[in-house]
C-alpha positions as CSV (number, residue, x, y, z in Angstrom):
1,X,-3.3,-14.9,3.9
2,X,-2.8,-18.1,2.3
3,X,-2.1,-20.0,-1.1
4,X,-6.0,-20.7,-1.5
5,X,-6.8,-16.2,-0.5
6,X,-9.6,-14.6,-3.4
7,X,-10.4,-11.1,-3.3
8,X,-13.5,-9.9,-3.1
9,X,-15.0,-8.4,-6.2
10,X,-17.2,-7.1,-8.8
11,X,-18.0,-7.0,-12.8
12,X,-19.3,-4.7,-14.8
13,X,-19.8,-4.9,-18.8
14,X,-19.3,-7.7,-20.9
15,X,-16.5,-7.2,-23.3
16,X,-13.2,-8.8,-23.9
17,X,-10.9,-6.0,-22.8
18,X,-10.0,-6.3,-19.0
19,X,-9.6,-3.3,-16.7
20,X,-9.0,-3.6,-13.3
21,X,-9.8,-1.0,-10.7
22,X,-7.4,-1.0,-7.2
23,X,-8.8,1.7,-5.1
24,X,-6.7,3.4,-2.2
25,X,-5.8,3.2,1.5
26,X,-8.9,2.8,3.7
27,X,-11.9,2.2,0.8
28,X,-13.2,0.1,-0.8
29,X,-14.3,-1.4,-4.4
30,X,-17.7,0.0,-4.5
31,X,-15.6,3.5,-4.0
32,X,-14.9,3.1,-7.6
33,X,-18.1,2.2,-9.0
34,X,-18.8,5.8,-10.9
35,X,-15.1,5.4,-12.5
36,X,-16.2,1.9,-13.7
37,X,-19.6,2.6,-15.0
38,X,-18.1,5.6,-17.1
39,X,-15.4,3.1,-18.0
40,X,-18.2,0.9,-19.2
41,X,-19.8,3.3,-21.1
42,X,-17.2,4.7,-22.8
43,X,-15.1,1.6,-23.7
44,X,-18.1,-0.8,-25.1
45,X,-15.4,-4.0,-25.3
46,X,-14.2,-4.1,-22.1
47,X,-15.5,-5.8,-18.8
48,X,-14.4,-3.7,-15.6
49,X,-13.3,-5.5,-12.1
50,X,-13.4,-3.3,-9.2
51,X,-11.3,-5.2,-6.4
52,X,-11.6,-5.1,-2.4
53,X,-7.7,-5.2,-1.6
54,X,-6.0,-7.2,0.9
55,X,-7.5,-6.3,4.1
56,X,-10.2,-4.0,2.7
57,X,-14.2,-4.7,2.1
58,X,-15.1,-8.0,2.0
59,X,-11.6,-9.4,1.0
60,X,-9.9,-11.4,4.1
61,X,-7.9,-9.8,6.6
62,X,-4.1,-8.9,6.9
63,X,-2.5,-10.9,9.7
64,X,-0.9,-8.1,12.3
65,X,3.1,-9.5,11.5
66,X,2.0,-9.2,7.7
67,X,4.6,-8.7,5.4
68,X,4.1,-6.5,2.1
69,X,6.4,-8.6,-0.5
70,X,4.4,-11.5,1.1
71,X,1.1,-10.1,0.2
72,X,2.1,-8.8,-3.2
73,X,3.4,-12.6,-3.9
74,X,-0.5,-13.8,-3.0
75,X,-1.7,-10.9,-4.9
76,X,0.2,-11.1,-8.3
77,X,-1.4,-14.9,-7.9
78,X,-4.8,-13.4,-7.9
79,X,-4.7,-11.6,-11.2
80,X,-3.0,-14.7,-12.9
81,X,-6.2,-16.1,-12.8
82,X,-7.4,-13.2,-15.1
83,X,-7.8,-13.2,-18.6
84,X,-4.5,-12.0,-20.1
85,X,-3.8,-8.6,-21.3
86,X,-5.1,-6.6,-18.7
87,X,-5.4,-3.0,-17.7
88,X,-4.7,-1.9,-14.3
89,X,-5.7,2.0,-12.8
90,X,-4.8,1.6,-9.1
91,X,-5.4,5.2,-6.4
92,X,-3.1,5.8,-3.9
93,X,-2.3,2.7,-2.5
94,X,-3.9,0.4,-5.2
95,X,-1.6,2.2,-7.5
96,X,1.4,0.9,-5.8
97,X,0.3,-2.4,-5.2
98,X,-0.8,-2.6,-9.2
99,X,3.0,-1.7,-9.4
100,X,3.9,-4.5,-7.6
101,X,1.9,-6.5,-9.3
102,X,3.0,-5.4,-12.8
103,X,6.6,-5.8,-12.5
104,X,5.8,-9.5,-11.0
105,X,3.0,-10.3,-14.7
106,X,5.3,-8.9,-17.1
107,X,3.3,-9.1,-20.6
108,X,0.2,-10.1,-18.7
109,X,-0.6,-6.4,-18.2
110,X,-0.6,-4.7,-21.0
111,X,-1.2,-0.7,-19.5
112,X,-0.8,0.6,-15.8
113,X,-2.2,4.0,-14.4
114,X,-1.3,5.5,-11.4
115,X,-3.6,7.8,-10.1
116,X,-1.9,10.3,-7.8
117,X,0.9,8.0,-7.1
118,X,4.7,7.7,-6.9
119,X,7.0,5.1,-6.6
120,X,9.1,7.4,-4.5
121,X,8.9,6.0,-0.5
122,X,5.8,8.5,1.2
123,X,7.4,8.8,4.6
124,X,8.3,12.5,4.4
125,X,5.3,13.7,3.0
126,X,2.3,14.7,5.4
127,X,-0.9,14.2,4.1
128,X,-5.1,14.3,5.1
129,X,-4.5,10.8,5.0
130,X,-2.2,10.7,7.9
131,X,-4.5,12.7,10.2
132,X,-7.4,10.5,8.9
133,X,-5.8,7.1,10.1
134,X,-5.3,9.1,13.5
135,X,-8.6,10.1,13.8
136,X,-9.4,6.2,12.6
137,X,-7.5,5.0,15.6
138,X,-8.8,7.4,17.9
139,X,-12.0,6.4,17.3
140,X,-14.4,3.9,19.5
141,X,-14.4,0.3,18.5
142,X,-18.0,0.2,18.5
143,X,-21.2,2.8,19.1
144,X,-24.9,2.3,19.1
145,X,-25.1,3.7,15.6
146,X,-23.2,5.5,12.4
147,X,-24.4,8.6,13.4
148,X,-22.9,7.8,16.9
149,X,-20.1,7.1,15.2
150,X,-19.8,10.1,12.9
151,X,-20.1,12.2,16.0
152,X,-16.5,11.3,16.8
153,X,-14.7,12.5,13.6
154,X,-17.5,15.7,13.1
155,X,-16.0,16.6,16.9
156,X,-12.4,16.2,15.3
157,X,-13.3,18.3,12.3
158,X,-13.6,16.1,9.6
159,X,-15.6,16.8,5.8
160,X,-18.6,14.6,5.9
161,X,-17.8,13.5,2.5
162,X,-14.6,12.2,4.0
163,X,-16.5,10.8,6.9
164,X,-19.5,9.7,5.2
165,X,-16.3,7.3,3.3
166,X,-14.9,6.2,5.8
167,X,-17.9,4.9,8.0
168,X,-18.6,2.9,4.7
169,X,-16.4,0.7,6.7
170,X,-18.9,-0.4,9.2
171,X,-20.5,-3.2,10.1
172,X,-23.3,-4.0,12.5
173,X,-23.1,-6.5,15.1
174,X,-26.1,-7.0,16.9
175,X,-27.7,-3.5,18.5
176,X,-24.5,-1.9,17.6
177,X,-21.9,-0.8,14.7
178,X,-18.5,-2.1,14.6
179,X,-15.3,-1.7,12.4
180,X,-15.4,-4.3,9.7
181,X,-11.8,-3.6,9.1
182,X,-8.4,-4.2,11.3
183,X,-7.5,-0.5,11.8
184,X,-4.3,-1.4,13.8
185,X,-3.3,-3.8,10.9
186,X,-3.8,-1.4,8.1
187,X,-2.1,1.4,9.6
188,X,1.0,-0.8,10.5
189,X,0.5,-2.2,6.6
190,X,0.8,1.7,6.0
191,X,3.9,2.2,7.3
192,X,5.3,-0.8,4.8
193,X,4.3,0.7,1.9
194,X,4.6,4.1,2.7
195,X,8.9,3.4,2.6
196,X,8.9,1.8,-0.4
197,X,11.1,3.0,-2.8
198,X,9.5,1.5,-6.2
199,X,11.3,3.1,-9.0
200,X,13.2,-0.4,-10.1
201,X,9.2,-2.0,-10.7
202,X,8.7,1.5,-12.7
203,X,11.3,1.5,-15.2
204,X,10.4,-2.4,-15.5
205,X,7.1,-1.4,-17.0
206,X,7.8,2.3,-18.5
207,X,6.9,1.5,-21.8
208,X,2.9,0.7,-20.1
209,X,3.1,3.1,-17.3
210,X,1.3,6.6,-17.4
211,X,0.6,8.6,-14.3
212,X,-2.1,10.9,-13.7
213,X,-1.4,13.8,-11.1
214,X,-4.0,16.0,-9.0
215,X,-2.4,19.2,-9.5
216,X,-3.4,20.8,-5.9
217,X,-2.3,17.0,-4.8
218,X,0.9,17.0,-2.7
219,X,2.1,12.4,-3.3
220,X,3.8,13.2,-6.9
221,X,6.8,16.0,-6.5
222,X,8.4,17.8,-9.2
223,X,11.3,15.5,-8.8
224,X,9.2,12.5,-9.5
225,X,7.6,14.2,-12.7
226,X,11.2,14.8,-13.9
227,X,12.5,11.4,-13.1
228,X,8.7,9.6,-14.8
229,X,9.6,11.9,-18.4
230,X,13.0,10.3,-17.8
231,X,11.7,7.2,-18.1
232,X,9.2,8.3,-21.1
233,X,6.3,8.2,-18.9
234,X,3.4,10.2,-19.7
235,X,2.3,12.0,-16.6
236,X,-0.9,14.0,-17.0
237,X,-2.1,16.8,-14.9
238,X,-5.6,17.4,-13.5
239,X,-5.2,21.1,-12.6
240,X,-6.7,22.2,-9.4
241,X,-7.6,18.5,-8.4
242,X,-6.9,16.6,-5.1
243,X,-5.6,13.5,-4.8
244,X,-9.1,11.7,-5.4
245,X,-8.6,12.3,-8.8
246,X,-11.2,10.3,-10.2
247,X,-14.1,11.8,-7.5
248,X,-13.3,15.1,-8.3
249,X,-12.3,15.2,-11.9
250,X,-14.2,11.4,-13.0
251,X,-15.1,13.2,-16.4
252,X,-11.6,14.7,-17.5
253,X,-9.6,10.9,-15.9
254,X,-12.4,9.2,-18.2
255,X,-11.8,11.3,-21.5
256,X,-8.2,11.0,-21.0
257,X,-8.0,7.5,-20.7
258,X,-10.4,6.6,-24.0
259,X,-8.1,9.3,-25.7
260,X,-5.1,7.3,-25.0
261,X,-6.5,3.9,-26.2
């Protein structure tokens, strides 16, 4: 990454109000497109930028020694070129990069939500995610097809939603179907964020934080809940929901969110 790096990105609606969408480790911004068309819908003055992040989708590549504070620095840079206040609901890892980024724009962004993340570091906590990047690693750099390809992780168990999501990060090249992402990269970028301990950036921006929690979702502990109503931050529970809170609750997220406005 360099001074002159752009992320890869689309727009929806027309309005004045900015929201940003960050989606989480391993997707994409088109991942997000159902949250920002009911964003759209609901909230008539706003304009809604669904982002690729660093090393994700179309937006360039992570170099393998790539430091996190590094990329944030590039990434805060980004979103400077945005039309100021802004709105930021980050997943997973988009949520703690739109931390990051938060604590670094100050007025600049007038509301963060987290979905289904803490700034508490994630190294203790086992996760689907963890045995996805495995599987990811596991699996052949190229094949004759996607269905070749979805072979692998249908042998290893995996949903096909989960699958289906994950092979979105294909590419062909020539006769056959390659990764389109560094796998290596991102799982070493992983481990950097996944020790993190964040909590400084969130009481930097408590008064324009609010968390949203999938209550059958094992990243936010009853310690963090404590510590975030500490702070006064709202933290709102989707009963019964994973941690892809806005695939499997998108209505509920939506009508909170206009709710709070």
């Amino acid at each position: 990454m360099n001074a002159e790096y752009a992320l890869a990105h689309q727009r929806l609606g027309h309005g004045a109000k900015i929201i940003v969408l960050l989606h989480g480790f391993l997707g994409r911004s088109r991942n997000l497109a159902s949250l920002a068309t009911a964003l759209v819908s609901r909230v008539p003055d706003c304009s809604v930028i669904s982002i690729d992040l660093p090393g994700h989708g179309r937006s360039p590549p992570l170099t393998p020694d790539e430091d996190y504070a590094a990329v944030i620095d590039l990434f805060a840079g980004w979103f400077r070129t945005l039309p100021a206040p802004m709105t930021l609901i980050g997943h997973s890892l988009g949520a703690k990069m739109g931390l990051s980024v938060a604590a670094r724009l100050g007025a600049a962004v007038e509301s963060l939500v987290m979905l289904d993340a803490s700034p508490s570091p994630a190294e203790g906590i086992r996760s689907d995610v963890d045995w996805i990047v495995e599987l990811l690693l596991a699996a052949p750099a190229r094949a004759s097809s996607s269905d070749a390809m979805r072979t692998h992780f249908h042998n290893a168990g995996l949903p096909r939603g989960t699958t289906d999501w994950l092979l979105m990060n294909l590419r062909h090249d020539g006769d056959l179907v390659t990764w389109a992402i560094d796998r290596l990269t991102l799982a070493k970028f992983a481990k950097q964020f996944r020790v993190l301990d964040q909590w400084h950036d969130a009481e930097s921006i408590a008064d324009h934080l609010a968390v949203v929690q999938g209550g059958a979702s094992p990243y936010i502990t009853e310690s963090d809940i404590i510590r975030f109503h500490a702070l006064g931050v709202e933290v709102h529970t989707l009963p019964h929901v994973g941690h892809f809170v806005h695939v499997e609750a998108l209505d509920d997220l939506v009508n909170w969110f206009v709710a709070r406005r």
